[in-house]
C-alpha positions as CSV (number, residue, x, y, z in Angstrom):
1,X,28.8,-18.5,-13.5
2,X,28.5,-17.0,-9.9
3,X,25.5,-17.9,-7.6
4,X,21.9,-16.2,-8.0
5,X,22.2,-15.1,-4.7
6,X,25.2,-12.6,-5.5
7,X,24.7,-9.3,-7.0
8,X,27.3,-8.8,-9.9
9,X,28.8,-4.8,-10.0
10,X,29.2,-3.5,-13.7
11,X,32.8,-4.4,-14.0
12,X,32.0,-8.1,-13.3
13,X,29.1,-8.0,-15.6
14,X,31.2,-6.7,-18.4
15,X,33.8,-9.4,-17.8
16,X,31.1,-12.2,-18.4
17,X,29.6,-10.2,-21.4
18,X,33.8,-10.4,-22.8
19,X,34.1,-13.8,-22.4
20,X,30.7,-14.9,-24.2
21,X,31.5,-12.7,-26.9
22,X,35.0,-14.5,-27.0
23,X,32.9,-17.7,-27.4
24,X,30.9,-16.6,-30.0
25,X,27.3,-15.4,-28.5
26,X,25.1,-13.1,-30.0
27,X,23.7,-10.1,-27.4
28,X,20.5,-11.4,-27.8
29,X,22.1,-15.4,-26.3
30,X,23.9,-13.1,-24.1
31,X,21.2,-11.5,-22.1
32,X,19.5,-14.7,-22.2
33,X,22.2,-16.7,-20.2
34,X,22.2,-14.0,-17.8
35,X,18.1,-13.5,-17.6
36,X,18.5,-17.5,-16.8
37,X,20.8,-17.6,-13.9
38,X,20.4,-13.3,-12.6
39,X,16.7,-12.6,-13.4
40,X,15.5,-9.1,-12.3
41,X,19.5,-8.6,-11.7
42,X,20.5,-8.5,-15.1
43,X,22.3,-5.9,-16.7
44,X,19.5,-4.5,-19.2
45,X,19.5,-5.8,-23.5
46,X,20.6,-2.4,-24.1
47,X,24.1,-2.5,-22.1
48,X,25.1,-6.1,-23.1
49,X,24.6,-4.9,-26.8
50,X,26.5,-1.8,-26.2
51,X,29.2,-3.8,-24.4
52,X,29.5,-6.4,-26.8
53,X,29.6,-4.4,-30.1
54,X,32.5,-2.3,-28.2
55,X,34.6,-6.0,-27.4
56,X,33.9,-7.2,-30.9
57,X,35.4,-3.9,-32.1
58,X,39.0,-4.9,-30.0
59,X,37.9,-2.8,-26.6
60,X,40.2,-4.8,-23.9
61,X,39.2,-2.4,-21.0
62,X,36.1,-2.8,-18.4
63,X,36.2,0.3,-17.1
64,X,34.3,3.6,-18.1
65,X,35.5,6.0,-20.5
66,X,36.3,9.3,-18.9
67,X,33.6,11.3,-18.9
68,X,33.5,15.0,-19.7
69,X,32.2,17.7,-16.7
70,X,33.3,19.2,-13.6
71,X,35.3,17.5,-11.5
72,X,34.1,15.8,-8.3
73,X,34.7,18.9,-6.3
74,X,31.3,19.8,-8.0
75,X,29.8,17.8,-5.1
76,X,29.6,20.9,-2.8
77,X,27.0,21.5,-0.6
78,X,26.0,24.8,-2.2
79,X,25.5,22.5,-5.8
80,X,23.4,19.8,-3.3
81,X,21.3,22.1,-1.8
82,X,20.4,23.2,-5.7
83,X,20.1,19.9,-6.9
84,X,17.3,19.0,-3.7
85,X,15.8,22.0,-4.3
86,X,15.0,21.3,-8.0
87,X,13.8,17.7,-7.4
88,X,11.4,19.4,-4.8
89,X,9.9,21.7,-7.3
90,X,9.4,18.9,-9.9
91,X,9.8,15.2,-8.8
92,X,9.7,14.2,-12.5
93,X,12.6,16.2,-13.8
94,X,15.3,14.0,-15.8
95,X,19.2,14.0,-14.8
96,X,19.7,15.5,-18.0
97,X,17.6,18.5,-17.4
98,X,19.5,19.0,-13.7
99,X,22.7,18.5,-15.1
100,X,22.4,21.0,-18.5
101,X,20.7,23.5,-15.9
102,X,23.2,23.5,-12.9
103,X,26.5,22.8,-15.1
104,X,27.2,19.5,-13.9
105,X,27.9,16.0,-15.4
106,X,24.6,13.1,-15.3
107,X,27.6,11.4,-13.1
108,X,27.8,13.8,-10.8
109,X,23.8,14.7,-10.8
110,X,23.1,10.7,-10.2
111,X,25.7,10.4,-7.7
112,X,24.1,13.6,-5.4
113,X,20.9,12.1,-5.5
114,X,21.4,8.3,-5.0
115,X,24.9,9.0,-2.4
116,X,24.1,12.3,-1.2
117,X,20.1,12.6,-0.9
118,X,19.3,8.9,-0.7
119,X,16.7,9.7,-3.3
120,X,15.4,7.5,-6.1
121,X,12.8,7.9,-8.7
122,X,9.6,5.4,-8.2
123,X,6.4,4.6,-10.4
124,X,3.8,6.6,-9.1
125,X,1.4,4.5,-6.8
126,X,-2.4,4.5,-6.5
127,X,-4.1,6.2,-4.0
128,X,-7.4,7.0,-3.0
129,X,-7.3,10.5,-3.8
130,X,-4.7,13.0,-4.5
131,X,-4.5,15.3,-1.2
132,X,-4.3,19.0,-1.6
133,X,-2.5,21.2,0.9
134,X,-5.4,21.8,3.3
135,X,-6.3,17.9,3.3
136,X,-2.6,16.9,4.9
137,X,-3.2,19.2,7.5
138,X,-6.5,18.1,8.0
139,X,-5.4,14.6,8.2
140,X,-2.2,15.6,10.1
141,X,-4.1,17.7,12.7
142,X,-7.1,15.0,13.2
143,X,-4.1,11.9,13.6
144,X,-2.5,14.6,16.3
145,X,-5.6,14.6,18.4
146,X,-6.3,11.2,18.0
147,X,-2.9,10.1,19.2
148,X,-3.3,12.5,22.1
149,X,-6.3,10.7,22.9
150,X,-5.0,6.9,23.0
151,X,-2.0,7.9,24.6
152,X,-3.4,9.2,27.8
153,X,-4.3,5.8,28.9
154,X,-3.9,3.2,25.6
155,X,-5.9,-0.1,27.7
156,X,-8.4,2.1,28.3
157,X,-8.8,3.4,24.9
158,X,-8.8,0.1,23.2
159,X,-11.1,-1.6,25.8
160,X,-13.9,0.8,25.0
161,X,-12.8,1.4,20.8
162,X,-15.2,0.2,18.7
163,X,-15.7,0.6,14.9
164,X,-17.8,0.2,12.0
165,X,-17.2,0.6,7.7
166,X,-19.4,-1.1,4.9
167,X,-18.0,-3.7,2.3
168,X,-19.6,-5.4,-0.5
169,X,-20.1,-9.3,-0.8
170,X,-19.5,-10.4,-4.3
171,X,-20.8,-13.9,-5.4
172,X,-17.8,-14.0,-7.0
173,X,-14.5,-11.7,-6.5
174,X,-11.7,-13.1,-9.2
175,X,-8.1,-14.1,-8.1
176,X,-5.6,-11.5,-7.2
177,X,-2.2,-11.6,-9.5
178,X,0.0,-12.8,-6.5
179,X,-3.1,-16.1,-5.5
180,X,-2.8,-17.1,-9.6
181,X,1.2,-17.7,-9.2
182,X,1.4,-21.2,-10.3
183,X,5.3,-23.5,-10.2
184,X,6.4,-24.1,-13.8
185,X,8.7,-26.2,-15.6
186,X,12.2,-24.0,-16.4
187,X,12.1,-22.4,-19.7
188,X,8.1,-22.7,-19.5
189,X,6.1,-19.9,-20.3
190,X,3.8,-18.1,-17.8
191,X,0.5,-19.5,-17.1
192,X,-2.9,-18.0,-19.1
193,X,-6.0,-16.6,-17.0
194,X,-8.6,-14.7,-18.6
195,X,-9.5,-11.4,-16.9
196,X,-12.3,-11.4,-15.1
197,X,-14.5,-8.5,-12.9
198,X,-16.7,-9.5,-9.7
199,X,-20.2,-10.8,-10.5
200,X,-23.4,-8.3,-10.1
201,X,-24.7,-10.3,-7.5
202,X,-23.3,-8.8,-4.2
203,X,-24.6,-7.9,-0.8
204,X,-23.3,-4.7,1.6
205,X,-22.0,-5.7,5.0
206,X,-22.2,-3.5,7.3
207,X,-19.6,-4.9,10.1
208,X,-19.5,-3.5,13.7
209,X,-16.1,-4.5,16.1
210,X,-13.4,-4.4,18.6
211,X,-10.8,-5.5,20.3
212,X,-12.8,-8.6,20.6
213,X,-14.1,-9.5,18.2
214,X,-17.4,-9.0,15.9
215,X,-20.3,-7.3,17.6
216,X,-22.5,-8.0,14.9
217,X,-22.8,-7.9,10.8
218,X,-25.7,-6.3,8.7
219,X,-26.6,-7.3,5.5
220,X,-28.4,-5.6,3.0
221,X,-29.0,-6.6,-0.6
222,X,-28.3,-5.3,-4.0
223,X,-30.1,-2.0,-5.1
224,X,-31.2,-1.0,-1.8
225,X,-29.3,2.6,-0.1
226,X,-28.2,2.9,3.6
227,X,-29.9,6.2,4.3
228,X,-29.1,8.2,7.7
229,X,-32.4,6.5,8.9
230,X,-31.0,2.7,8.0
231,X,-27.8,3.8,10.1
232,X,-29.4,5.1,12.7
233,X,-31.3,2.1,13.3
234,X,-27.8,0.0,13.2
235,X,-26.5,2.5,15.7
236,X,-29.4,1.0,18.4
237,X,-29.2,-2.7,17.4
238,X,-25.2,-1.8,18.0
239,X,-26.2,-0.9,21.4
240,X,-28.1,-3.8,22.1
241,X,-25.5,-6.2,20.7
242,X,-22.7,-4.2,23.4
243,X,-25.4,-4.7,26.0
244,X,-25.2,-8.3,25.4
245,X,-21.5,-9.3,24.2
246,X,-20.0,-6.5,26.5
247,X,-22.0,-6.2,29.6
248,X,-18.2,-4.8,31.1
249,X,-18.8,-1.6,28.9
250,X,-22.2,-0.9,30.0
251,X,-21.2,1.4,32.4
252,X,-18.3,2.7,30.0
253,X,-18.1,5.5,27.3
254,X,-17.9,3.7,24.1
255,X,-14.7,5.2,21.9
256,X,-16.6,4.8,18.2
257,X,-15.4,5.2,15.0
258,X,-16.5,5.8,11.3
259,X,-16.0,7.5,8.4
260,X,-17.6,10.6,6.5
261,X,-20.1,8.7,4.8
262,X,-23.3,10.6,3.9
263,X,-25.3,8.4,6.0
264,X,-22.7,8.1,8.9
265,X,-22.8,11.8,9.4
266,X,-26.4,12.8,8.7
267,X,-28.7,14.6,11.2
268,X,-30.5,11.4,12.2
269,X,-27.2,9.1,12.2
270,X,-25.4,12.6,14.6
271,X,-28.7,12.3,17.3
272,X,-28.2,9.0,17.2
273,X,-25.0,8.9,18.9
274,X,-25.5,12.4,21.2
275,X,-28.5,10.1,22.6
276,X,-26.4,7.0,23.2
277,X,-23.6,9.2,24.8
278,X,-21.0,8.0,22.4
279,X,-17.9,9.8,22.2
280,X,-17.1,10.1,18.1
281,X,-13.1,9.7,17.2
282,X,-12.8,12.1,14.3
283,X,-11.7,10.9,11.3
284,X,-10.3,12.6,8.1
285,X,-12.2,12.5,4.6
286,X,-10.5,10.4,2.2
287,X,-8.4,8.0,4.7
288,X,-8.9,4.6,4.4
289,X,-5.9,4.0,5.6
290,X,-6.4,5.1,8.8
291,X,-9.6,2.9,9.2
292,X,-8.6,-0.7,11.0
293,X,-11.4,-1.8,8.8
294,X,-9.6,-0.8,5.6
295,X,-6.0,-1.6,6.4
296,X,-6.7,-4.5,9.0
297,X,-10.3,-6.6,8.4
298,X,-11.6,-6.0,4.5
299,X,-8.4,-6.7,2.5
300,X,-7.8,-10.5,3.9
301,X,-11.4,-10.9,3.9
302,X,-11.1,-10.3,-0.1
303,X,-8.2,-12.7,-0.2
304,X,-10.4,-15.6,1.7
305,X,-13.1,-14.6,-1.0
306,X,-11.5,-14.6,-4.3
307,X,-12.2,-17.6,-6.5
308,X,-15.0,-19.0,-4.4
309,X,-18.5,-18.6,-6.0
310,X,-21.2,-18.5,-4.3
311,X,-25.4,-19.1,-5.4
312,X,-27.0,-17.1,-3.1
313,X,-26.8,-14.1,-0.6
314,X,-27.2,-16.9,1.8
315,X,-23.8,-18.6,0.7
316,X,-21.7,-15.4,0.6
317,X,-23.2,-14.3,4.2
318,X,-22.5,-18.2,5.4
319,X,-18.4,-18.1,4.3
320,X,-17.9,-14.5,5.7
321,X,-19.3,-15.0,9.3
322,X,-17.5,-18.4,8.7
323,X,-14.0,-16.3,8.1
324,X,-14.5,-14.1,11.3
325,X,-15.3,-16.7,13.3
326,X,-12.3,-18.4,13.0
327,X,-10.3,-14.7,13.5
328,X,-8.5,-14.8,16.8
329,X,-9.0,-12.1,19.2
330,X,-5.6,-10.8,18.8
331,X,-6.3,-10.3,15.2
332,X,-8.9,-7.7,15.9
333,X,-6.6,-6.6,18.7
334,X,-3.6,-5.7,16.7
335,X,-5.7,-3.8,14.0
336,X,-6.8,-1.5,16.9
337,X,-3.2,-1.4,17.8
338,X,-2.0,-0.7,14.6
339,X,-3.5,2.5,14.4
340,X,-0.9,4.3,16.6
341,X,1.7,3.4,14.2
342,X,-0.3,4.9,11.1
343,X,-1.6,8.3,13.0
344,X,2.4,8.9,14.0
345,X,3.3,7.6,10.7
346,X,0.9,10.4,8.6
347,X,1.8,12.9,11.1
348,X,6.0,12.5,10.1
349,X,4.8,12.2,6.3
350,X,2.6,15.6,6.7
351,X,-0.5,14.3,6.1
352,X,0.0,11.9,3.6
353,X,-1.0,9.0,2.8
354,X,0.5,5.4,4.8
355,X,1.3,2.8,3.0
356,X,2.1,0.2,6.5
């Protein structure tokens, strides 16, 4: 048998399926042998039992049967053009369908879109929201400007960035499915974890940074709101705290971000930062992924969390000042950073959503 490391084509697979149906395997020991050494490689239970019934039956040859359709001078750019255009108008339309409605062979329909478009069809992914139209260009226009902005002088514009997002504290946040990977035994079954949710007993942090670091972490308890008068008040103890970890930027215009939460852009929250001569970086409704917090600080935060359980309010606020303490400054750094790849990279997707 050939090394896991080497991908098998179909004619080589075939061969293997031959010769264990020459020993006497049964599809099912068949796809077994090869699950064993190929894993995720393997040809599918479905082929080997097609390919095996056909060399029981006295089929000698590995190769396909010809298949019935046009030629491959059916691969014209006229009939690519038609096929991209039909995929554009419904992503979820089968090769069958493309092939019965242009006059082509699945062969040649697969092989324009794999060969010819580079295409292939994914499982959708989560997102925080589906975007309409006007949303892209919202989020498009809003990532042009504030690329404009960092690129007329980027030291500058990181030096004097800061930004804010809330987060909730759980006493206990479970395992994610990649931290409960355990080694096991060949031939062992996976391991059992019952599924469990995060416990009511949380706290929201409300966690102000930059480049440097944290400028400082608010707490506030289950079953109490952050109203625009709450975030106003963080906005001056933010001031106070820039005062005395960034006397350099006293004399500076502070860059700040946030999102479009009700209490960030209220009336009292707006004054707020008109009176402290902030300059506001606008930011696009549903885009978490263009907020360092979200893509850079919260989701390893989470990961440090999960499977600790805490007593108290007191022991969850004690093991997440803990965690960004021991942060380096280049950590907080290269979030900032990180943002000129994701406003360029949702400007070339038009407006939708980054995934890195």
């Amino acid at each position: 048998m050939l090394s896991v490391s080497l991908k098998m084509d179909k004619i080589e697979y075939r061969a293997v399926i031959k010769f264990f149906v020459k020993e006497g395997l049964t599809p099912n020991e068949i796809h077994s042998k090869f699950i064993k050494v190929y894993g995720d490689s393997s040809p599918s239970f479905s082929t080997i039992k097609k390919w095996a019934a056909e060399f029981k039956r006295g089929r000698t040859s590995l190769e396909d049967d010809p298949r019935e359709g046009r030629p491959k001078s059916a691969t014209t750019p006229e009939i690519i053009e038609q096929v991209h255009d039909m995929v554009l108008d419904d992503r979820r339309m089968k090769v069958r369908e493309i092939a019965e409605t242009i006059g082509i062979s699945k062969e040649r329909v697969g092989y324009i879109l794999h060969e010819e478009l580079d295409m292939k069809k994914l499982c959708a992914r989560w997102v925080p929201r589906l975007l309409t139209a006007d949303q892209k260009r919202t989020r498009m226009k809003i990532s042009e400007q504030c690329l404009e902005r960092f690129n007329k002088n980027k030291t500058d514009f990181v030096r004097r960035f800061i930004t804010m997002d809330e987060t909730w504290i759980h006493h206990y946040t479970p395992e994610s499915k990649q931290q409960s990977k355990q080694w096991t035994e060949a031939g062992c079954s996976a391991p059992k974890k019952t599924r469990s949710v995060p416990s009511a007993g949380k706290v929201m942090a409300s966690v102000f940074w930059d480049a440097e670091g944290i400028l400082f972490i608010d707490y506030l308890e289950k079953g109490k709101t952050i109203t625009g008068e709450y975030y106003s008040n963080l906005l001056t103890r933010l001031d106070e705290k820039i005062r005395e970890k960034r006397p350099g930027l006293q004399k500076k215009k502070i860059i700040f971000h946030q999102d479009n939460a009700p209490a960030h852009k209220s009336v009292l929250a707006m004054g707020k930062l008109r009176d402290l001569h902030y300059e506001l970086l606008e930011h696009p409704p549903y885009s978490p992924d263009l907020a360092p917090s979200d893509f850079c600080l919260f989701p390893k935060l989470k990961l440090f969390l999960a499977g600790q359980r805490f007593s108290s309010n007191q022991e969850a606020i004690a093991a997440v000042e803990g965690y960004f303490a021991d942060l380096t400054k280049n950590h907080y750094r290269d979030g900032i950073m990180a943002l000129e790849h994701r406003w360029n990279k949702c400007i070339s997707l038009k407006g939708d959503y980054v995934e890195k």
